[in-house]
Structures are given as structure tokens and as C-alpha cells.
C-alpha positions in Angstrom: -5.0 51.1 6.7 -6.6 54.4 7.0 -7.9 56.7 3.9 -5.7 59.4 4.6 -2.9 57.5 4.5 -3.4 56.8 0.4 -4.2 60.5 -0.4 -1.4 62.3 -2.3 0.0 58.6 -3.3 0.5 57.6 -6.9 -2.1 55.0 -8.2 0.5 52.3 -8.0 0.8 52.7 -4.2 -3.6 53.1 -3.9 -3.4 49.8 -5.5 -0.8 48.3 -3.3 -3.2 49.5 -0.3 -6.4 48.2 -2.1 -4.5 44.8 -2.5 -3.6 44.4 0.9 -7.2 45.5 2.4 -9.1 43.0 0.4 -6.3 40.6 1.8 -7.6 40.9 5.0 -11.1 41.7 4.5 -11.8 38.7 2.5 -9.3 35.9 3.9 -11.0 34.7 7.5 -8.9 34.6 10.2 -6.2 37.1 9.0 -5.6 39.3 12.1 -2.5 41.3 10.8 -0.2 41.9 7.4 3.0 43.7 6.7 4.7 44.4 4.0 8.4 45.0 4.5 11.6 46.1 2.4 14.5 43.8 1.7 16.4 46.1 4.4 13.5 45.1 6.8 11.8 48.6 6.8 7.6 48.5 7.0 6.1 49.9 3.9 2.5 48.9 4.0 0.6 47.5 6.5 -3.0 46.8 8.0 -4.3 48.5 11.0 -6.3 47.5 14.1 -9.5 49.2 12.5 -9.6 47.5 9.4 -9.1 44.3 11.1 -11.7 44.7 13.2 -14.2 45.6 10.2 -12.8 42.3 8.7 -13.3 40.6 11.6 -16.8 41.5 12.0 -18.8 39.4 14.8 -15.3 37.2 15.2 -14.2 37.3 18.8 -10.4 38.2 18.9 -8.7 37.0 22.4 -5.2 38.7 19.8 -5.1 41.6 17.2 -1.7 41.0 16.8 1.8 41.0 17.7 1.4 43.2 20.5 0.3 46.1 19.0 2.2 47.1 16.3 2.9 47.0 12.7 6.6 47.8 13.3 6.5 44.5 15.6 5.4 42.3 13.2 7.7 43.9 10.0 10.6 43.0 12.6 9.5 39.7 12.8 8.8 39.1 9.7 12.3 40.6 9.0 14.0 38.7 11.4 12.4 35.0 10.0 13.2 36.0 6.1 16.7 36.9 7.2 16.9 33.6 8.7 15.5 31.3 6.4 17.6 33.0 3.6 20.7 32.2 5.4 19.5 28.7 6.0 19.1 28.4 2.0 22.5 29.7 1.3 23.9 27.3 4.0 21.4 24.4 2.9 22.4 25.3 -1.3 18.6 24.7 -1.7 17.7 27.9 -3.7 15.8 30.7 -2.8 13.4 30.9 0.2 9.4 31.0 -1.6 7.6 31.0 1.6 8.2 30.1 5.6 5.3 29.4 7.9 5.4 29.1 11.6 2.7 27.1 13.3 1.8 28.1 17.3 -0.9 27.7 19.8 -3.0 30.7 19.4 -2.4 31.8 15.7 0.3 31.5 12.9 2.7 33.8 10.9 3.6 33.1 7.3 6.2 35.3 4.9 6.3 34.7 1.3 8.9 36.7 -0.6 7.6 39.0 -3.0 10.5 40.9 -5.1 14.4 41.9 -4.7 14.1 40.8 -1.2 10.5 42.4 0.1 8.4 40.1 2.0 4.6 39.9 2.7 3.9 38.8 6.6 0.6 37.5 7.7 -0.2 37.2 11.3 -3.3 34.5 11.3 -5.9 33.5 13.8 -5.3 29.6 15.5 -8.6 28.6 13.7 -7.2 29.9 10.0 -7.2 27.7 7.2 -3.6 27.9 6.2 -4.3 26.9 2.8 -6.6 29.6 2.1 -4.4 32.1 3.7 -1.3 30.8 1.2 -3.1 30.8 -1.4 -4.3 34.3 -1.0 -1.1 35.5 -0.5 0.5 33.8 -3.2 -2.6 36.2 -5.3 -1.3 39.3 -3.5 2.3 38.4 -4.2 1.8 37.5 -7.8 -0.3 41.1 -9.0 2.2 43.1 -6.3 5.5 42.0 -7.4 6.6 43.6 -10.8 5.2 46.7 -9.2 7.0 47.1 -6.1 9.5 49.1 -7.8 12.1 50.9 -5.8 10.6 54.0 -6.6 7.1 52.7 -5.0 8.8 51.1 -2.0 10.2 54.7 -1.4 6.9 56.3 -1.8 5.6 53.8 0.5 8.1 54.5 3.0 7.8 57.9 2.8 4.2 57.8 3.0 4.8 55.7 6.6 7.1 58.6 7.5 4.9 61.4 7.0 1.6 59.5 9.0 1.2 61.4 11.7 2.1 59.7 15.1 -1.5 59.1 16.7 -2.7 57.3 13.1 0.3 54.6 13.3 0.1 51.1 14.6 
């Protein structure tokens, strides 16, 4: 995330970014998050520069789904769409969390509120416990504030970025 993108935003949405920064500064071997709307619209996300500052001395052969933020909010999406249907069909309850397991790295969504999701796009040498478990934090202090209102901000916020600044 860059600082301009939080100036002008209401102290809800700062703290929305600030969560999601110290998500990936301080978890190793997180590479890329989105947050998305139930309609499966980005509203917050990390960037290639923070990542790398997280990163730090960490070789990355990936920084991500191949290049943008809008790539991984539509697979993150794509997966929560699926797994709900799956719990409809399945008459299990709601979907808490999906994680996907592949060679080179892992992706895990975790539903936060009215249908938003969190996406984290992890390294293959992540420990996916850690990960969970800091996303389960993120979830936990973002969810009673991702109010429609601040998922509009938040959208609008994307919106007005200008192009060069966007992932």
C-alpha cells in the first residue's frame, strides 16, 4: 500500500490499511493480500513495494499472482463463490476459511463480514498456521468495521488511485 493512497480517508479506512500492512510486514512468507467485497470488487490490498520491504533479504522466485491485485481479488472471488455453493449444496453451514495448498506457495480466504473475504497469497516455505492465525487477528479487529459505508470509501479510494500507483 502506498501513503498516498490513505490520505483524505476516514480513520476507519487508515486503520483498515495499517491492519493489513502489519499483516504482511510481520507474518513471513506472506507475498500478497486482498481484501475483496461480497460482489468480488478489491477494496484494499498490498502492493509489490511493501512486500518487498517485508520481505527484506528473502529471495522471491514469485511476488504474486502475476502481477496484480485485481488478479488475486478475482481469485479469491472466484474460490469464496465456490466454496459457498459447496456449503449450501453440502447443508454444512457457512464457509470460515478455504486454503489451497500448491508447489510454489499457497492461497487462503477467510470470510470476514456480509460476504467480504481476506485473500493471502503465501510463499511455499510459509507456516500455514502462523499465516491462519494472523488472519483470523485481522479478521477478528476488521470485521464489525467493514461497514458498507467503509467498503464504499475503500472502493472509491481504489477508483480515484491514479493508474501508474495500482497493482
Amino acid at each position: 500500500m502506498t501513503a498516498p493512497s490513505t490520505v483524505g480517508l476516514s480513520s476507519e479506512a487508515r486503520n483498515l490499511h495499517w491492519l493489513l500492512s502489519n499483516l504482511v510486514e510481520e507474518v513471513p512468507g506472506i507475498l500478497s493480500v486482498a481484501v475483496v467485497s461480497s460482489d468480488g470488487l478489491l477494496l484494499l490490498s498490498s502492493d509489490d513495494s511493501r512486500i518487498d520491504e517485508a520481505r527484506g533479504a528473502r529471495s522471491a522466485k514469485r511476488t504474486g499472482p502475476r502481477g496484480s491485485a485485481a488478479d488475486l481479488a478475482t481469485v479469491v472471488s472466484g474460490i469464496g463463490s465456490l466454496t459457498v455453493g459447496a456449503s449450501k449444496l453440502m447443508d454444512f453451514g457457512p464457509v470460515k476459511h478455504t486454503m489451497v495448498a500448491m508447489d510454489e506457495g499457497s492461497l487462503f480466504v477467510m470470510s470476514i463480514s456480509d460476504g467480504s473475504l481476506l485473500g493471502v497469497h503465501g510463499s511455499a516455505d510459509c507456516d500455514m498456521s502462523v499465516v491462519a492465525y494472523h488472519m483470523a487477528l485481522f479478521v477478528g479487529r476488521a470485521g464489525h468495521v467493514l461497514t458498507p459505508e467503509l467498503r464504499s470509501e475503500l472502493r472509491q479510494s481504489l477508483e480515484n488511485e491514479p493508474t501508474g500507483s495500482r497493482r
